[in-house]
N, C-alpha and C positions, 0 to 999 in steps of 0.2 A: 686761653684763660689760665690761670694760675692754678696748681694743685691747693686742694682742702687747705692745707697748713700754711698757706704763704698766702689765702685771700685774707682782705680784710673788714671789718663789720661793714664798711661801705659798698664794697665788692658784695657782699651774701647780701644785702638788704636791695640793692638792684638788682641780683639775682631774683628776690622776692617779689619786687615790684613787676619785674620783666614774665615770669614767667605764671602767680599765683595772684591771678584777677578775672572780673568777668570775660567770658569770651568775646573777643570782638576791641577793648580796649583795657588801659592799665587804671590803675588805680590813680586820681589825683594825688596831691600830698593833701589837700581841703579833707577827700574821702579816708585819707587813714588817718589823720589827725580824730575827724569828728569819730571814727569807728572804733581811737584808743580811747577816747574819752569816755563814747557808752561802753565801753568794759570796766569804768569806775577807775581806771591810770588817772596818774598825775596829769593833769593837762599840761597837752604838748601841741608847738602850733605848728602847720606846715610848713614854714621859717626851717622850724628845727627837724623837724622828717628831711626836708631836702638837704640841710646840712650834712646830717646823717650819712645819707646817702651820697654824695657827692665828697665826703672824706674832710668834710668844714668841719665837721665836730665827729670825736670819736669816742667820745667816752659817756652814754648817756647811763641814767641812771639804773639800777637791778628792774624797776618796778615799768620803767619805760621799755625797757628789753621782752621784759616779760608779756606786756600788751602789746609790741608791736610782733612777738612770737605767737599771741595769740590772736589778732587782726589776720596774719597768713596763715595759721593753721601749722605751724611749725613749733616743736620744741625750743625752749630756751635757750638750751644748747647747741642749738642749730651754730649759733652765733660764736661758742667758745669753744665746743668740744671738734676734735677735725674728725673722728669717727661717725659722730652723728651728724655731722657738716654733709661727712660722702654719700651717706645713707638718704639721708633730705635731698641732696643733688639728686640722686640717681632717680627718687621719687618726682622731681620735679621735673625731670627730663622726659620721665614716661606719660606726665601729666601734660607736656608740650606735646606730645606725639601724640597723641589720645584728642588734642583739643584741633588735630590735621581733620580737614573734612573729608579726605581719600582714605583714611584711616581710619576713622570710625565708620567712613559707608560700608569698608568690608567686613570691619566688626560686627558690625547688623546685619550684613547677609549670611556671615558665616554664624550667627547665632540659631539656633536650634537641629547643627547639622551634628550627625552622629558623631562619636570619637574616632571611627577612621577618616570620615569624610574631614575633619579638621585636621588630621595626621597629613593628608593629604595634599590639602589647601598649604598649610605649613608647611610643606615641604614643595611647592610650588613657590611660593614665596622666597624662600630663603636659595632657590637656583635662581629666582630673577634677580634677587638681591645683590648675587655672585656675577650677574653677568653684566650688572652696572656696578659693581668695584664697590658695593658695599658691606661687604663681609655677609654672615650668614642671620645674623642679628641674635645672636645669643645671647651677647652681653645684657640686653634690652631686659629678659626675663628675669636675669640671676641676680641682677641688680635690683630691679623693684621686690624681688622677693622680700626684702626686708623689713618691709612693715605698709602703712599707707600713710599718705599726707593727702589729704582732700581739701580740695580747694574751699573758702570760709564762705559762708552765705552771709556777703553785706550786699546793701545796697546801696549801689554806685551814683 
């Protein structure tokens, strides 16, 4: 995929689609169409969401930006600024790995064990990680640090 600064609104708004919807499927274009409309936006129809996304049209208006940043639960800037672009990626990556069913089972097991017993487990993890070539997963933590993007409560 392309670094922050060379995607484009088409590129991040399928990033959006792909990655911040219910569990199990994506969002229609019908379901964000009607979702920017109850936030009181300009009406826009699924027509032009697919456009959108698909790079037919690139240029929508401030106030369509803004509802379809707030239909995903992202800032505005998601879409212009490439620092808050990386920031939303890296949330959005931990929000994919969170939504793994292997991944949250050991999340729930490993929830109410003491702070060595988690030291522990985590450092279990990250030798198995090393012995299938996937590095130690550090980047994973340092990155979501930065803030949160929670996924929006529509109904699909």
């Amino acid at each position: 995929m392309s670094s922050d600064a060379e995607r484009t609104l088409a590129e991040k708004l399928d990033e959006l689609f792909s990655t911040v919807h219910p569990i199990g499927k994506e969002y229609s274009y019908n379901d964000v169409a009607r979702g920017v409309g109850e936030l009181g936006a300009p009406r826009v129809s699924a027509t032009y969401i697919w456009q959108l996304r698909t790079g037919k049209r690139d240029n929508p208006t401030k106030r369509h930006i803004e509802a379809l940043a707030s239909f995903f639960g992202v800032p505005p800037a998601y879409f212009f600024d490439d620092q808050v672009a990386a920031q939303v990626r890296s949330q959005l990556q931990l929000l994919a790995t969170l939504r793994d069913h292997g991944v949250r089972q050991v999340a729930t097991r490993a929830a109410g064990l003491s702070p060595r017993a988690l030291r522990a487990v985590d450092e279990m993890i990250k030798q198995v990680r090393q012995l299938e070539g996937l590095g130690d997963g550090a980047d994973v933590d340092n990155d979501a640090a930065g803030g949160n993007v929670d996924p929006p409560n529509h109904q699909a």
